[in-house]
N, C-alpha and C positions, 0 to 999 in steps of 0.2 A: 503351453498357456500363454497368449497375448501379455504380453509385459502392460500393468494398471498404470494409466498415467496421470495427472491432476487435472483437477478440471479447467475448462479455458472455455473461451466464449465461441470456441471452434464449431459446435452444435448450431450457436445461436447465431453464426453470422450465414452458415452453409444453409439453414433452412427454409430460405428464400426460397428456393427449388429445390426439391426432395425428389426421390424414387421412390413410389409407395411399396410398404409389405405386400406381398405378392405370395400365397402358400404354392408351392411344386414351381416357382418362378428365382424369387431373390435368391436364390443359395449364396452361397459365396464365392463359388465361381462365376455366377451372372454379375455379383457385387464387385467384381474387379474387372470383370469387362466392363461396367458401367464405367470401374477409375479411369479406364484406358481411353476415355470418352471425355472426362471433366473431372478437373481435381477439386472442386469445391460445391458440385450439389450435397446435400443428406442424402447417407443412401438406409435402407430398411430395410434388416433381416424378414425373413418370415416369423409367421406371429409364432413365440416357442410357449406352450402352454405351462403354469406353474407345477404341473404336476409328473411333467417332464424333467423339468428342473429336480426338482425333489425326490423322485426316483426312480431317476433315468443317470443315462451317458454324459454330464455337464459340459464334459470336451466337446465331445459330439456335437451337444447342441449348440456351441457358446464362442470356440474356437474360432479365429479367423486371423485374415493378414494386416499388420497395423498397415499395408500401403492404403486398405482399405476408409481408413477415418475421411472425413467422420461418419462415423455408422450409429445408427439408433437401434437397440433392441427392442422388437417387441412384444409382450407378453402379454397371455390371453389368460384368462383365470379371476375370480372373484371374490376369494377371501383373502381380508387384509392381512393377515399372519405371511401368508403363504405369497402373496404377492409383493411384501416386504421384501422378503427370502430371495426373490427370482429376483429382484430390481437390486440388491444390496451383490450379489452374483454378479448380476450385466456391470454394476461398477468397475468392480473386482476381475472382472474379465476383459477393463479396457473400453467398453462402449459411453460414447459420448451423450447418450437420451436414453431413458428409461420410455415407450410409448404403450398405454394401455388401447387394448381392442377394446372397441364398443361401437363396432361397427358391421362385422362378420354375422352374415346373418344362417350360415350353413345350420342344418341340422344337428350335426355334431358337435358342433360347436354352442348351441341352443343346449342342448344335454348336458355339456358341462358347465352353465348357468355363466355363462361369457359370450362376449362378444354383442352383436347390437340388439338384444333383448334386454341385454341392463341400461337402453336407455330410456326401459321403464322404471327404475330404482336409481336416479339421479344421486339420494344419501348415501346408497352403496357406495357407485363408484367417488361417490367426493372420500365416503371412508378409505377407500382401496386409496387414492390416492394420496391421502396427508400420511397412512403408513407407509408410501414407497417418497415419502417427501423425508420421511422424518429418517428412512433407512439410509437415504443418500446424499452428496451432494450435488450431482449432476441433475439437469433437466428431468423433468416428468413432465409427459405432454399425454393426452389424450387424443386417438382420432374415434369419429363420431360418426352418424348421419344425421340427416336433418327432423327422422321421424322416424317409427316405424308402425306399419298397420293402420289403423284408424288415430294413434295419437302420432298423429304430423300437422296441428297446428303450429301459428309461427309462436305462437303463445307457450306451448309445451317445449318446442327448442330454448326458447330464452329463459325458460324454467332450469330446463335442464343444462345450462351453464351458467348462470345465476348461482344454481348451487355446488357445483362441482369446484367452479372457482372461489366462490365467498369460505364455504366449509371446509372444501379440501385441499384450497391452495393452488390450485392449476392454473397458470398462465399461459397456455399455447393447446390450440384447440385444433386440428385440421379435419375440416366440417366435406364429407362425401354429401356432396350439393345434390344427393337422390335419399330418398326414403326407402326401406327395406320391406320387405312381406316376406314376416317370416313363418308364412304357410305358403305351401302354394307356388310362389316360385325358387327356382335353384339358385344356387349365387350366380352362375353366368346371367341368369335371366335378369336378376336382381342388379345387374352391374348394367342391362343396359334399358329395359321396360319400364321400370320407373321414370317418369319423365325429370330432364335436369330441373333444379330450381337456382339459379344463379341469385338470383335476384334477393331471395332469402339469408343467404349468406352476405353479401353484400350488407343487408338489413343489419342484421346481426353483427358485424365490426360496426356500425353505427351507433348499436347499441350498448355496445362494450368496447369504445377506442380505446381503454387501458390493455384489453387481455391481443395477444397474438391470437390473429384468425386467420387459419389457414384454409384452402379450399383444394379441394378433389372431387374428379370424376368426369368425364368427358374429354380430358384434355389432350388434345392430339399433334400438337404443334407449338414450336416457342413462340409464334408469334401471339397463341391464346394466350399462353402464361406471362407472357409480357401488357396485354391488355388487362389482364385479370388486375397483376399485380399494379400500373396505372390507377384503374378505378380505384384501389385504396385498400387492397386487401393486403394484409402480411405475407402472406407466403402460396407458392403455389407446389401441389403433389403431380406429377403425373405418375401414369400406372403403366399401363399395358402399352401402350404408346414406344415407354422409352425400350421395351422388349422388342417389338414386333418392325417396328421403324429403325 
């Protein structure tokens, strides 16, 4: 078991640039070749579902190498009891962020009423997250899209972190600057068919310069993440990028 360390601002200062969760990608062996790369991006497990945690392997899923820090855990799951449990766990296991899924728009992951279909139920995930605020002291961050289906107004994004932040406390938000279709197409499709919206995330730190806005999706080079973060946005994720380059 990962030796639990105290919290420190090690999360909050490494999340400038992040490696996004990655499902069949981030293991933990991908997680330490990232180290070998850069001692101070965030890096992100794959999303562990709560009901893995609960009863499942803990080792299995939770284990890793403190060379690894700072690492965020991410879990996928929608009841606050049970997402309490999983995020009071990722403490307890040494991870530096608690990060909730609401962005996965897979099928399976649709079935077990997670992932970017709850960002039709904004009060949910604000509930889900003041009980994983209230179970830990470490970060809880949310990553997002910017819509999914038909509601991808900019109107419905600022809804939907308006509340999640006001109700349930969340200060750091990392916004997948594409909308999801959660019929219809696959996640690979979904990761690239949706057209980017940059511009909307942009928006959105404007309209919340108190909360951390992070942004993901497209990002294929440091020299984007370094324009990103310029224009004025908190933090940048890349994904597939830092695997495949």
């Amino acid at each position: 078991m990962t030796q639990a360390h105290s919290p420190s601002d090690l999360a909050e200062r490494a999340a400038r640039f992040s490696v996004a969760p990655m499902m069949d990608w981030t293991d933990r062996h991908c997680r330490a070749f990232h180290r070998l790369m850069t001692r101070h991006a965030l890096l992100y497990t794959e999303m562990v579902t709560t009901g893995a945690l609960k009863h499942g392997d803990v080792p299995r899923h939770l284990d890793f190498s403190p060379r690894e820090h700072p690492v965020a855990l991410q879990l996928g799951g929608s009841e606050p009891e049970d997402m309490a449990l999983a995020a009071k766990l990722g403490q307890d296991w040494g991870y530096d962020e608690i990060n909730m899924n609401v962005g996965c728009p897979s099928d399976r992951v649709q079935r077990g009423t997670f992932g970017a279909c709850l960002m039709a139920e904004p009060d949910l995930v604000a509930q889900n997250v003041a009980a994983m605020k209230d179970a830990v002291s470490i970060p809880v961050t949310v990553k997002c899209r910017i819509g999914i289906d038909d509601q991808d107004s900019e109107a419905a994004l600022t809804d939907f972190i308006g509340r999640v932040s006001e109700t349930g406390g969340c200060e750091r938000f990392i916004v997948h600057a594409r909308k999801a279709w959660l019929q219809g197409l696959s996640p690979k499709e979904n990761r690239d068919i949706p057209p980017l919206n940059y511009d909307r995330v942009h928006r959105l730190k404007q309209q919340f310069p108190d909360l951390h806005i992070g942004i993901n999706g497209g990002v294929k080079d440091v020299p984007t993440a370094v324009e990103l973060l310029n224009a004025g946005l908190d933090s940048v994720m890349v994904g597939r990028a830092a695997y495949q380059d």
